[in-house]
C-alpha positions in Angstrom: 42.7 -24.9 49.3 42.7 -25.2 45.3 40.9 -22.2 44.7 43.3 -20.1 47.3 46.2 -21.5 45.1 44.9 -20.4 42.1 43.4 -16.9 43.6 47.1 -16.5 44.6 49.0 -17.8 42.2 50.8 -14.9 40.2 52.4 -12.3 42.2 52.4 -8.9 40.9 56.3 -7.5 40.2 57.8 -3.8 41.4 56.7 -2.7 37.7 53.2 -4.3 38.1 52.5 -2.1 41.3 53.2 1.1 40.3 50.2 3.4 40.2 48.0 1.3 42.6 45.9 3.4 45.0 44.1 2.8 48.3 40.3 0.9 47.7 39.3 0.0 51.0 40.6 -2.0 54.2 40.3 -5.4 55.7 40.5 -6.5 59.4 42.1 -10.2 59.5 45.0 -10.7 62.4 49.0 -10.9 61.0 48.8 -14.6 61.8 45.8 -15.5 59.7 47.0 -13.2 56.6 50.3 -15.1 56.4 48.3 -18.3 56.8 46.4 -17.3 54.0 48.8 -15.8 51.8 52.2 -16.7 53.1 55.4 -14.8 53.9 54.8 -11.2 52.5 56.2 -10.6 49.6 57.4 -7.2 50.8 58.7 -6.4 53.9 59.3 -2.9 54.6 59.7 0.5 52.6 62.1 3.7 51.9 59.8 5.4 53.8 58.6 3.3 56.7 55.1 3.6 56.3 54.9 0.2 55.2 55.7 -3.2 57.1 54.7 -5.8 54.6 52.6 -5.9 51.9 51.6 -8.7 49.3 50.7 -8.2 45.7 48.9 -10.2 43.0 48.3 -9.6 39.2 44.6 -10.6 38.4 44.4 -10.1 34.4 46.6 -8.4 32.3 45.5 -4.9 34.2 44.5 -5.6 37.3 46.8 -6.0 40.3 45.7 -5.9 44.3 47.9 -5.2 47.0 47.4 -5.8 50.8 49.8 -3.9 53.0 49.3 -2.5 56.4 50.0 1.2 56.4 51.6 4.1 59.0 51.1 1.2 61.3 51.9 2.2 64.9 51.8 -1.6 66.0 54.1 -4.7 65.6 53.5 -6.2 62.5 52.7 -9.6 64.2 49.8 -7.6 66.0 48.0 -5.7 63.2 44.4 -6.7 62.2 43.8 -3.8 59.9 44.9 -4.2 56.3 44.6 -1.8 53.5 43.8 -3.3 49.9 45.1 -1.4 47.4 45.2 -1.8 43.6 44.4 -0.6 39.7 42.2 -1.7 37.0 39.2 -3.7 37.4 37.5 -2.4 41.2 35.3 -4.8 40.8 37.5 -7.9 39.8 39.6 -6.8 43.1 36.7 -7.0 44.9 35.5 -10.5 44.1 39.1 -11.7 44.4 38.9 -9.9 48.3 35.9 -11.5 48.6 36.6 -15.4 48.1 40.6 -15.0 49.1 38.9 -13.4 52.7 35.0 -14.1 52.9 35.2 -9.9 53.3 33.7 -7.1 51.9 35.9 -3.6 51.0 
């Protein structure tokens, strides 16, 4: 539980995640996410394509986002998760990897 502490410990701000782009999805349920990684950080958007959606800086250059995405299910019910991010692809998917035990 440490290690997912410090894997999730500096969320990314509204300036961090501009310019992120799509890298690969995840399948995990709602319930297990926000077990994981809390209350998103995010819910909703201008444009309702989003629900909720977490972010987290990795380095100075790196942020990853996780967000569901033109979603036509409940939030509660979703089990397919978009990871999202710029910088370092690989860095993003080492952090996927121990924060899930998943592959993008």
């Amino acid at each position: 539980m440490k290690l997912l502490k410090l894997l999730t410990a500096h969320k990314a701000s509204e300036k961090d995640r501009l310019d992120t782009s799509y890298i690969g999805l995840i399948t995990i349920r709602y319930i297990d996410l926000t077990g994981k990684l809390g209350k998103p950080h995010k819910i909703g958007s201008g444009d309702n394509k989003v629900d909720a959606e977490w972010s987290y800086k990795l380095d100075k250059a790196t942020v990853v986002t996780i967000y569901n995405y033109k979603s036509k299910d409940e939030v509660a019910y979703e089990t397919r998760w978009h990871i999202g991010g710029k910088g370092d692809r690989e860095l993003i998917r080492e952090w996927v990897q121990a924060v899930f035990n998943q592959k993008i």
